[in-house]
N, CA, C and O atoms as CSV, one atom per row, in Angstrom:
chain,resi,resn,atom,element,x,y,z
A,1,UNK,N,N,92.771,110.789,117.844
A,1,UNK,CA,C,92.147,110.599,116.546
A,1,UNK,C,C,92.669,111.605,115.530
A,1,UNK,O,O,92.789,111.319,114.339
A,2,UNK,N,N,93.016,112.951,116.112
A,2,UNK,CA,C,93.640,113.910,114.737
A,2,UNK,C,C,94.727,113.285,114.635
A,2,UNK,O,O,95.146,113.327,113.478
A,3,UNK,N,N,95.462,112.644,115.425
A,3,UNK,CA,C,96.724,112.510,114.946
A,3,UNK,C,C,96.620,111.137,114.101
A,3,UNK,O,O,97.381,111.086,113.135
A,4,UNK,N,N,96.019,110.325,114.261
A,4,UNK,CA,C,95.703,109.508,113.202
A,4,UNK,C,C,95.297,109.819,112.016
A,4,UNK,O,O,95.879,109.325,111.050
A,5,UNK,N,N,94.240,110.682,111.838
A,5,UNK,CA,C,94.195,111.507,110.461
A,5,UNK,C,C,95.142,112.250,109.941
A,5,UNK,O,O,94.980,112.103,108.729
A,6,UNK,N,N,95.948,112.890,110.088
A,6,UNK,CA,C,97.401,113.824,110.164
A,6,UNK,C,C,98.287,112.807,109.584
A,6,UNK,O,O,98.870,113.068,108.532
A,7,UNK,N,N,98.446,111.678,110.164
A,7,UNK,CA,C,99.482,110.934,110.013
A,7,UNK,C,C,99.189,110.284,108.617
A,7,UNK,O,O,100.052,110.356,107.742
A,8,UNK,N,N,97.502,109.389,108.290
A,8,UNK,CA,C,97.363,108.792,107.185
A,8,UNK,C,C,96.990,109.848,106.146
A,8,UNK,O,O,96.829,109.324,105.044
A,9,UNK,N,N,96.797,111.202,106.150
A,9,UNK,CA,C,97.347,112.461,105.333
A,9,UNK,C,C,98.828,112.191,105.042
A,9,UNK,O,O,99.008,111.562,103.999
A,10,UNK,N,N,99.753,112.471,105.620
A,10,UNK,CA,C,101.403,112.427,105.221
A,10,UNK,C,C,101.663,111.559,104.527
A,10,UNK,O,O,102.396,111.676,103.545
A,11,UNK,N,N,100.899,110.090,105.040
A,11,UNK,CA,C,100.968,109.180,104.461
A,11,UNK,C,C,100.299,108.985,103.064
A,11,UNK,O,O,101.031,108.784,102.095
A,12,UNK,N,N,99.520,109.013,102.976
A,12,UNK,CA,C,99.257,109.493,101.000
A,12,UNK,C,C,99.763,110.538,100.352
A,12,UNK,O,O,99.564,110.713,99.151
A,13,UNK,N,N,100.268,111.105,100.881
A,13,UNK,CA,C,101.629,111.918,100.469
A,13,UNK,C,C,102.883,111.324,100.130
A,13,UNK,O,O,103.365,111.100,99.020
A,14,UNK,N,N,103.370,111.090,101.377
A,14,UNK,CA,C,104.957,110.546,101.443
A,14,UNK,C,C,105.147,109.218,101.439
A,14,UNK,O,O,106.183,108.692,101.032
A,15,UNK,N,N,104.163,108.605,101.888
A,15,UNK,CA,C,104.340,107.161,101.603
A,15,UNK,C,C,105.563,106.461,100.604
A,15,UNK,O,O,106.403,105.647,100.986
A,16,UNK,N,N,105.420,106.990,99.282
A,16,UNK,CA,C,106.243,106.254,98.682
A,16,UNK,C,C,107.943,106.372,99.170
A,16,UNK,O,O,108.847,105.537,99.151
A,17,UNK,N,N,107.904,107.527,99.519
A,17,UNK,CA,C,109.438,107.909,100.242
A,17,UNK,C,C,109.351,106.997,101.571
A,17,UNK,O,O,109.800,107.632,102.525
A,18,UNK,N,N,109.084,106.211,101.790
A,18,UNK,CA,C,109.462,105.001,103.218
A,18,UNK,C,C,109.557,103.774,102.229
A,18,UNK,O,O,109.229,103.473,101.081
A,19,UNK,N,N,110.135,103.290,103.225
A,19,UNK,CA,C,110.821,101.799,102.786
A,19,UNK,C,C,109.674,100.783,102.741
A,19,UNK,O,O,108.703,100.973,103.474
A,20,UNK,N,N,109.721,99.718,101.932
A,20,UNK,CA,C,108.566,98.970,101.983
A,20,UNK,C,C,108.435,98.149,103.424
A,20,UNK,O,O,107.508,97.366,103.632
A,21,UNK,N,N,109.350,98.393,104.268
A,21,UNK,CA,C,109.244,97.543,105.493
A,21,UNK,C,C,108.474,98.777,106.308
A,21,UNK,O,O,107.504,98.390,106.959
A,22,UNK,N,N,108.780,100.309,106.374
A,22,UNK,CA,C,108.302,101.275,106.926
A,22,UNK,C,C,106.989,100.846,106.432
A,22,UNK,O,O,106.163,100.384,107.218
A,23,UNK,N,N,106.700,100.990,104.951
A,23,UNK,CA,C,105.284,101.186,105.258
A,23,UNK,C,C,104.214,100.242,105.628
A,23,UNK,O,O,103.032,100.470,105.886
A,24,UNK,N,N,105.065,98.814,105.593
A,24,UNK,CA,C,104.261,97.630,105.982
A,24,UNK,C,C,103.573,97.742,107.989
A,24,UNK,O,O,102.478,97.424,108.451
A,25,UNK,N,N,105.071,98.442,108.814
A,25,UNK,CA,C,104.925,98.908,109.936
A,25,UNK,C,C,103.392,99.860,109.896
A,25,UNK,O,O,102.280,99.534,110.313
A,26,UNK,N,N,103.810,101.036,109.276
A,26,UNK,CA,C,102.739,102.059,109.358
A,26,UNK,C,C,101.137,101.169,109.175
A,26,UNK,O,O,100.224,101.173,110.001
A,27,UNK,N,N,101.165,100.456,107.852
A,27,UNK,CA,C,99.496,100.235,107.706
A,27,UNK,C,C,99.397,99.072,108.495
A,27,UNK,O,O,98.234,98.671,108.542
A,28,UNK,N,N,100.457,98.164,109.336
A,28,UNK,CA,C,100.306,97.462,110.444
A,28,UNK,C,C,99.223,98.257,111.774
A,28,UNK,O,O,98.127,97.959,112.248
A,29,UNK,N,N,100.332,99.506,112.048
A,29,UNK,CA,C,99.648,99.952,113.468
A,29,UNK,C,C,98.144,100.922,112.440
A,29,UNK,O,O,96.940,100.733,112.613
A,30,UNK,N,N,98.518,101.487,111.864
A,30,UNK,CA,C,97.459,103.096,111.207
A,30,UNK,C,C,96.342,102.308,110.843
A,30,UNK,O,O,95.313,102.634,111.435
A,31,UNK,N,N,96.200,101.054,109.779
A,31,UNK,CA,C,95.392,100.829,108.810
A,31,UNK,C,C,94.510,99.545,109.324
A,31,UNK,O,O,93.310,99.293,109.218
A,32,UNK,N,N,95.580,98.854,109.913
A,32,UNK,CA,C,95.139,97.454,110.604
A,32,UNK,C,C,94.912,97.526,111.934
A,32,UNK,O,O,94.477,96.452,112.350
A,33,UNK,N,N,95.064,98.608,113.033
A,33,UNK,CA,C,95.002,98.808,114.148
A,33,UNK,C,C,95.498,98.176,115.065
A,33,UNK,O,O,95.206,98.316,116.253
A,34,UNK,N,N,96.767,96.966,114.344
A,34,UNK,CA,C,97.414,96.162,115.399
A,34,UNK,C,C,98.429,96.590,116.702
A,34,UNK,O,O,99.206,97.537,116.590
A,35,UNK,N,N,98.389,96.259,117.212
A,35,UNK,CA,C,98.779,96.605,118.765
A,35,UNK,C,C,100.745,96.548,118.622
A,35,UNK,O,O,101.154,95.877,117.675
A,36,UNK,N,N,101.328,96.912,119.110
A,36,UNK,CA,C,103.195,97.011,119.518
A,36,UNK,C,C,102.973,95.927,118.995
A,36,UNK,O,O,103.135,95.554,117.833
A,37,UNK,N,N,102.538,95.342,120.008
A,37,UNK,CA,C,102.857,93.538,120.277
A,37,UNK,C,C,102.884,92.731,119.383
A,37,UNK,O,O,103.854,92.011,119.147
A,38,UNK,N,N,101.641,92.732,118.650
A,38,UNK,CA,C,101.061,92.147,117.306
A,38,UNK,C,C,102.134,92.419,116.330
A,38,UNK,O,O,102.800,91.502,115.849
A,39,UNK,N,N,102.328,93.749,116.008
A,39,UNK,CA,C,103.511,94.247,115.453
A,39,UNK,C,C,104.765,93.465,115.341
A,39,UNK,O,O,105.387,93.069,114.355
A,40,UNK,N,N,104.985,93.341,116.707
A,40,UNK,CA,C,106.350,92.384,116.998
A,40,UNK,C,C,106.181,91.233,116.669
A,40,UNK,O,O,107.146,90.745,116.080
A,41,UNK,N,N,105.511,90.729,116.782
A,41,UNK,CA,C,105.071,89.372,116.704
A,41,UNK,C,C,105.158,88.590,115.564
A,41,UNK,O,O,105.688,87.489,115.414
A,42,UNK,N,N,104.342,89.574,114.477
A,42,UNK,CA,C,104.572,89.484,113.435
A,42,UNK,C,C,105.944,89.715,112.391
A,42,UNK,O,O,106.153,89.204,111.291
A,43,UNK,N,N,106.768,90.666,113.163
A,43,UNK,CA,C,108.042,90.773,112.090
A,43,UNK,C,C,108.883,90.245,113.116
A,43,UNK,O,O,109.994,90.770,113.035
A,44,UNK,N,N,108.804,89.413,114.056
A,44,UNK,CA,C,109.645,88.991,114.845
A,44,UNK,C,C,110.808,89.658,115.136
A,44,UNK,O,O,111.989,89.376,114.930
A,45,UNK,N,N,110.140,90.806,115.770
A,45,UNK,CA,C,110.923,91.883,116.531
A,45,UNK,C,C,110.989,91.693,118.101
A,45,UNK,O,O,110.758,90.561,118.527
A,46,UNK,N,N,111.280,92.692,118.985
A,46,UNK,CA,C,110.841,92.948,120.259
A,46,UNK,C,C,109.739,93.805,120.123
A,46,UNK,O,O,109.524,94.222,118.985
A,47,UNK,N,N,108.625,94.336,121.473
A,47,UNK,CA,C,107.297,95.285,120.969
A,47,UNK,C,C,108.037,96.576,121.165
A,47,UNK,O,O,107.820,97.348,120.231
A,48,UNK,N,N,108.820,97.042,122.058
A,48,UNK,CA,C,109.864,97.935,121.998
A,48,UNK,C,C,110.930,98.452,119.892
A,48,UNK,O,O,111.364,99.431,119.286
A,49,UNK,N,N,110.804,97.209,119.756
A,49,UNK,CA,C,111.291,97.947,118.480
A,49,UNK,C,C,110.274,98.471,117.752
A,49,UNK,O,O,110.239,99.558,117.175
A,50,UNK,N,N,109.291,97.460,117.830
A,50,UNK,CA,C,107.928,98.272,116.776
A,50,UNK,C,C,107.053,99.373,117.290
A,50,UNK,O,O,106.039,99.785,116.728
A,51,UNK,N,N,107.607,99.851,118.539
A,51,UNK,CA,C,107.509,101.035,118.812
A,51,UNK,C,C,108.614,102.260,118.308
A,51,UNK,O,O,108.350,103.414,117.974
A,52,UNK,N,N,109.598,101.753,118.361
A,52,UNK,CA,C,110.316,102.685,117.873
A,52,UNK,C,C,110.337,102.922,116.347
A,52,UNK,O,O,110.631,104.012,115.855
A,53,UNK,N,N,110.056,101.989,115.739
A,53,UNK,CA,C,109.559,101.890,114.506
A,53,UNK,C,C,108.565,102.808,113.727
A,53,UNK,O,O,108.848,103.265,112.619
A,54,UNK,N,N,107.321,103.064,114.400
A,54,UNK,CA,C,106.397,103.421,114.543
A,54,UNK,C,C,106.497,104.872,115.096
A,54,UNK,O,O,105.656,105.727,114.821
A,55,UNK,N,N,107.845,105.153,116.092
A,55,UNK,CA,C,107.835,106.912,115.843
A,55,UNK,C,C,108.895,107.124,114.933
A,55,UNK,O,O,109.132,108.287,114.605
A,56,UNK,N,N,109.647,106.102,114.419
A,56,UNK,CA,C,110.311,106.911,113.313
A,56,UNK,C,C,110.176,107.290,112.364
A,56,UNK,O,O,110.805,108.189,111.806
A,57,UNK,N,N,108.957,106.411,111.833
A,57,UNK,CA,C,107.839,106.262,110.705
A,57,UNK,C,C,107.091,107.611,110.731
A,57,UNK,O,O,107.250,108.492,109.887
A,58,UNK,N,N,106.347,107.673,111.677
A,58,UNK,CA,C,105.714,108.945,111.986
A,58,UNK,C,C,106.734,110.459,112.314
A,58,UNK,O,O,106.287,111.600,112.196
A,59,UNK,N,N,107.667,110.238,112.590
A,59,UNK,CA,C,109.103,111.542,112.776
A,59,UNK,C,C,109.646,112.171,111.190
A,59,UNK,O,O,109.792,113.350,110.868
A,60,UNK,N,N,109.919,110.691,110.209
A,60,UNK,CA,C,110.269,110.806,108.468
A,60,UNK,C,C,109.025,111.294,108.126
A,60,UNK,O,O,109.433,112.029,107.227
A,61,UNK,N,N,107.334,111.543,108.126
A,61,UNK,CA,C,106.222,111.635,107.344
A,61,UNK,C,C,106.499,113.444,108.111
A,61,UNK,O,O,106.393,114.389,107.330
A,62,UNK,N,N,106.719,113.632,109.087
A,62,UNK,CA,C,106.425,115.089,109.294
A,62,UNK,C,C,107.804,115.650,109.060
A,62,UNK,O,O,107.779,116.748,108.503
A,63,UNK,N,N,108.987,115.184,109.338
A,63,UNK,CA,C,109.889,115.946,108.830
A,63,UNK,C,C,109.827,116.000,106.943
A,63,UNK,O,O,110.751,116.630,106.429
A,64,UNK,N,N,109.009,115.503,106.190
A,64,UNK,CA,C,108.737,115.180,104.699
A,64,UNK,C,C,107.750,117.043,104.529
A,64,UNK,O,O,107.862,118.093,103.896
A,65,UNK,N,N,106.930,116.466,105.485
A,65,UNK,CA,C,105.883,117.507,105.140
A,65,UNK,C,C,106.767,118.994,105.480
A,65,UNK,O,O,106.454,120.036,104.904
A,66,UNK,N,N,107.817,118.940,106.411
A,66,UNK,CA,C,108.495,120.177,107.056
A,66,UNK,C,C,109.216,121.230,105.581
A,66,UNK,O,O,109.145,122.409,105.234
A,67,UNK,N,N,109.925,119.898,105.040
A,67,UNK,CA,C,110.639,120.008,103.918
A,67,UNK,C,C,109.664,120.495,102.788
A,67,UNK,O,O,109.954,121.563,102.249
A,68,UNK,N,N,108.644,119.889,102.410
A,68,UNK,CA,C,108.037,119.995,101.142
A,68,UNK,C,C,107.074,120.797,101.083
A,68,UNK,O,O,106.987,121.644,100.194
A,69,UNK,N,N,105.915,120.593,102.343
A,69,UNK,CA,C,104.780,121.332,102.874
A,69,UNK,C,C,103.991,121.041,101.931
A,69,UNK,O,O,103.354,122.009,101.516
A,70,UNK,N,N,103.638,119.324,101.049
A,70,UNK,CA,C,102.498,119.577,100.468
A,70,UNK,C,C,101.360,119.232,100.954
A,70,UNK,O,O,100.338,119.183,100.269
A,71,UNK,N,N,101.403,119.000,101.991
A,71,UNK,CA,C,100.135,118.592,102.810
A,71,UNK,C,C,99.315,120.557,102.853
A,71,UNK,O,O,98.322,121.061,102.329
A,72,UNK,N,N,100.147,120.950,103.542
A,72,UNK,CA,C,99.620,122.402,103.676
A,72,UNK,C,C,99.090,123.254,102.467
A,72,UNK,O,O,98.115,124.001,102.391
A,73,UNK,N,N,99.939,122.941,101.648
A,73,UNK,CA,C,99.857,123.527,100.409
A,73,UNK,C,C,98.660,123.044,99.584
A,73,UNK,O,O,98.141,123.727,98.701
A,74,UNK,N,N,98.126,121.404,100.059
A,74,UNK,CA,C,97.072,120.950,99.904
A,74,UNK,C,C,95.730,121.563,100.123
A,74,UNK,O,O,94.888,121.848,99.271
A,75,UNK,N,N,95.664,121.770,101.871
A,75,UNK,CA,C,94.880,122.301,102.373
A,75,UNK,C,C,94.662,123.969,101.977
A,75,UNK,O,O,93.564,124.497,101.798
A,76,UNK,N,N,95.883,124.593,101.898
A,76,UNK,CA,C,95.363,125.643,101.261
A,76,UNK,C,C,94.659,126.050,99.759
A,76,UNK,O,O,94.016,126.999,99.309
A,77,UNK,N,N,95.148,124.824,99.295
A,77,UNK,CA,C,94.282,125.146,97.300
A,77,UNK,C,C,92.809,124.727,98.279
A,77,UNK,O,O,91.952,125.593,98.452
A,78,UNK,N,N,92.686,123.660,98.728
A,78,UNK,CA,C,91.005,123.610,98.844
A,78,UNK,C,C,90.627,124.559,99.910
A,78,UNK,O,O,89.455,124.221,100.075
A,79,UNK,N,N,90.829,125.475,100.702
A,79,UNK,CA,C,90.664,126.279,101.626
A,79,UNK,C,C,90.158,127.607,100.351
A,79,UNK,O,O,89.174,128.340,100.448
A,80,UNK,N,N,91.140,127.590,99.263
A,80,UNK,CA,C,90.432,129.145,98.117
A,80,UNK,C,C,89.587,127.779,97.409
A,80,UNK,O,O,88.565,128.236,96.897
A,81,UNK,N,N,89.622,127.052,97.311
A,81,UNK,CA,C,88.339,126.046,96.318
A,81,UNK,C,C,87.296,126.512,97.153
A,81,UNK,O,O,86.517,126.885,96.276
A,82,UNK,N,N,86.806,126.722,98.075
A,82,UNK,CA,C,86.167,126.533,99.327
A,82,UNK,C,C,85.070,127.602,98.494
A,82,UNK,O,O,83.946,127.517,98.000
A,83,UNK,N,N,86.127,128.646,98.666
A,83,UNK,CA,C,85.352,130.191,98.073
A,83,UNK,C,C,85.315,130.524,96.700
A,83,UNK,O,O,85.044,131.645,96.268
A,84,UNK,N,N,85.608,129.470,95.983
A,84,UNK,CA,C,85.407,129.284,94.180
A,84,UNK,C,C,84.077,129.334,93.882
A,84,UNK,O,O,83.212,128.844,94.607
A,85,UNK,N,N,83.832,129.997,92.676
A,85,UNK,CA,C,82.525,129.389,92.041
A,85,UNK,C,C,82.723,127.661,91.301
A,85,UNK,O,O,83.595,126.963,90.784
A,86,UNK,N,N,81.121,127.602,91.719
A,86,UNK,CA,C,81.208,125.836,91.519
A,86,UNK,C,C,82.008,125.188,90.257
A,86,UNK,O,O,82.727,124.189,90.234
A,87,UNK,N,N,81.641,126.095,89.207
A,87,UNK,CA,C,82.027,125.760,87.876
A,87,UNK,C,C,83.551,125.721,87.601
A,87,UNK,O,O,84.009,124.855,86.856
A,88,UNK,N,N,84.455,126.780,88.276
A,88,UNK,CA,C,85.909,126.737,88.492
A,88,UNK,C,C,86.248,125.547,89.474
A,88,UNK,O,O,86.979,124.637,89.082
A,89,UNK,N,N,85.691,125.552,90.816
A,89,UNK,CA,C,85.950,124.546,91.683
A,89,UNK,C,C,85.792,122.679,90.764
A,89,UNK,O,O,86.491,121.679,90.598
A,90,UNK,N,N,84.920,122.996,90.545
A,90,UNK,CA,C,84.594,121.681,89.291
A,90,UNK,C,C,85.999,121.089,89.004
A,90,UNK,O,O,86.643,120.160,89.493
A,91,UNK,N,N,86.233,122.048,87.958
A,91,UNK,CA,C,87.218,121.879,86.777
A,91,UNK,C,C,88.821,122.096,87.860
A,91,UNK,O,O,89.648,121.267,87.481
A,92,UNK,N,N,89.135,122.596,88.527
A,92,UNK,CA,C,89.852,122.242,89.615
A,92,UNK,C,C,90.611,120.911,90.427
A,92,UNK,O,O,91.723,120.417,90.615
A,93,UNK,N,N,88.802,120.669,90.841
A,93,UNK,CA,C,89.014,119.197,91.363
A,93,UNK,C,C,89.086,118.159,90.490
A,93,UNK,O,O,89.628,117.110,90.840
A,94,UNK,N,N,88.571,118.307,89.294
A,94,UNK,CA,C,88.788,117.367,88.617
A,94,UNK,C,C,90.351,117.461,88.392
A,94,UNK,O,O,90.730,116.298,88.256
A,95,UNK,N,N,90.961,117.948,88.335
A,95,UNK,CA,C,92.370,117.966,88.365
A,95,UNK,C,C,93.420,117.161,89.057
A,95,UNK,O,O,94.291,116.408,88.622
A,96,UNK,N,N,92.986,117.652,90.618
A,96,UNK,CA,C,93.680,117.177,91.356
A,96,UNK,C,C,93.398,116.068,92.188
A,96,UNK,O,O,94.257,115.642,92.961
């Protein structure tokens, strides 16, 4: 389950950097919970490719985050929001 959260994190991140066939894969297995198979089935693959599909998808979203780190960089602005006064934190989040 973290790694499902982790992953659809990167993914509202990096998303737009995958191909529209990548990300049709990703919210196939992540969003729709469909199975290899289903996968295959549907893009008339083998379930073997939409597995491999599916870690390359997930290999490009963390090598993205390796490169850029805005996932982290995420977590750390709300990690000091955390310990903001409300009125700064406010005007903050409304931001971002």
């Amino acid at each position: 389950m973290k790694d499902v959260l982790y992953y659809n994190e990167l993914f509202d991140l990096y998303g737009e950097l995958l191909t529209e066939k990548q990300r049709s894969y990703f919210k196939d297995y992540y969003f729709d919970n469909l199975s290899f198979s289903e996968i295959a089935n549907n893009n008339q693959v083998s379930r073997n490719n939409a597995f491999q599909q599916i870690h390359i998808i997930t290999s490009k979203l963390v090598e993205y985050e390796e490169k850029l780190h805005l996932k982290s960089k995420k977590d750390k602005i709300y990690e000091i929001l955390e310990k903001a006064p409300r009125d700064i934190k406010n005007q903050i989040e409304g931001i971002i």
